[in-house]
N, C-alpha and C positions, 0 to 999 in steps of 0.2 A: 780650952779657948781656941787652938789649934782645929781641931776637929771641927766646930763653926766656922770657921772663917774658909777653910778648904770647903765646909758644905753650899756655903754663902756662895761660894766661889762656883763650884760646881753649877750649881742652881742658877746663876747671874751668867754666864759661857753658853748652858743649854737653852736658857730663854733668848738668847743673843741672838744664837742659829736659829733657831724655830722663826724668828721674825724675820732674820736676813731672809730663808727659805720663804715665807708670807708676802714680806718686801717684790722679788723676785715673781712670785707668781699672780700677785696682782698687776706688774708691768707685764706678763708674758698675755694676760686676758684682757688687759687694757690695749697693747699694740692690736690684739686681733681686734678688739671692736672699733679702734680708731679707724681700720685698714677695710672692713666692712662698712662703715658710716660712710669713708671718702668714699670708696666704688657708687655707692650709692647719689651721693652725691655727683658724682660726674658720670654714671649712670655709664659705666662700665663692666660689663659684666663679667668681660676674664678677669678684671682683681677680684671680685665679688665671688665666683666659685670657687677659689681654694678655701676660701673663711666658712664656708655652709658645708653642715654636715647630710650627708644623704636623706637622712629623713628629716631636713628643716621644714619651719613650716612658720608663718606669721599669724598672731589671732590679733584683730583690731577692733577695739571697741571704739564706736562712734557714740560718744557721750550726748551729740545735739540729736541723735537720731534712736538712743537707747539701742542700738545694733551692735551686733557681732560678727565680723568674716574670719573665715580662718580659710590662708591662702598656704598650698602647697610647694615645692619647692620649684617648681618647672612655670608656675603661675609668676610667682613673686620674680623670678629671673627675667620671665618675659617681661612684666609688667617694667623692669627698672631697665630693659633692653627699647622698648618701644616709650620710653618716657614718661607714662602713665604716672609714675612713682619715680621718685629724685630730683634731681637736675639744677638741685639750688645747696649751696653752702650751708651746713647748719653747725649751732656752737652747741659741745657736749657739756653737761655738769652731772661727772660723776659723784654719786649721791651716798651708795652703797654698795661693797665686795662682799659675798656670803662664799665659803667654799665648803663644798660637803666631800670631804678625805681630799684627796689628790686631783682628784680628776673630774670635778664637776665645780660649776660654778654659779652664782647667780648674780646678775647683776643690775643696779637701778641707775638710769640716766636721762635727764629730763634735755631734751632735742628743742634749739629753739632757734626762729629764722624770723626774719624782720617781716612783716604782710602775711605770714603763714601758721597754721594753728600749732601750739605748742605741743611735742610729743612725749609722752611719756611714757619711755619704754622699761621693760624688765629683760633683760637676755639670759636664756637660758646656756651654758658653753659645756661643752665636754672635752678631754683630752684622750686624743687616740693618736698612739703613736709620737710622744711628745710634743704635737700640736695644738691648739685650744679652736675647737671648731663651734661656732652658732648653730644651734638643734632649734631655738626658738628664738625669736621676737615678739611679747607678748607687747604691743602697743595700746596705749590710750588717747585718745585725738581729745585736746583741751581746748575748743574756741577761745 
């Protein structure tokens, strides 16, 4: 009976950690895309390049137009530098956290602003260097 109750024990301490650790690293992927949505949103670009990872890149599907872009990282900076892209408040609802081992992430968040087409993004995140940086924004424009 001993020997249960320590296994119970055991078992119930190591799922405790494993989730504290899960807990912790979906706040560490969630601060970074809070801190990429605001630059964008006030179309800042020195907050916006420490969250992007070198080879970021954005694919948008235009659902009204059946279209695809896929913008490079030096594109999508300009683009949120010159206004093109940002400039309005939007409310996040995070949907879904996937993590593949330590250091990769995926993420579902539906982007939504009053007069403006609803976003539905996936974020791709990597960790280099104990940082969680954006590799992708895969976008869906929902009229």
């Amino acid at each position: 009976m001993k020997t249960r109750i320590l296994a119970f024990l055991m078992i119930f301490t190591l799922l405790s950690c494993q989730s504290s650790a899960q807990d912790s690293a979906i706040s560490d992927v969630k601060s970074t895309i809070e801190s990429y949505i605001d630059a964008g949103d006030t179309n800042d670009v020195v907050k916006l390049k420490p969250h992007l990872h070198s080879d970021f890149r954005v694919v948008l599907y235009d659902n009204k137009k059946s279209k695809t872009s896929i913008l490079d990282k030096s594109t999508y900076v300009s683009f949120i530098d010159t206004k093109k892209f940002g400039g309005y408040e939007r409310t996040a609802n995070y949907e879904d956290f996937q993590f593949i081992e330590k250091n990769m992430a995926t993420v579902k968040v539906t982007l939504t602003s009053p007069g403006k087409p609803t976003l539905k993004n996936f974020y791709s995140l990597v960790k280099i260097k104990n940082d969680w940086l954006v590799i992708q924004d895969y976008v869906i424009l929902i009229p």
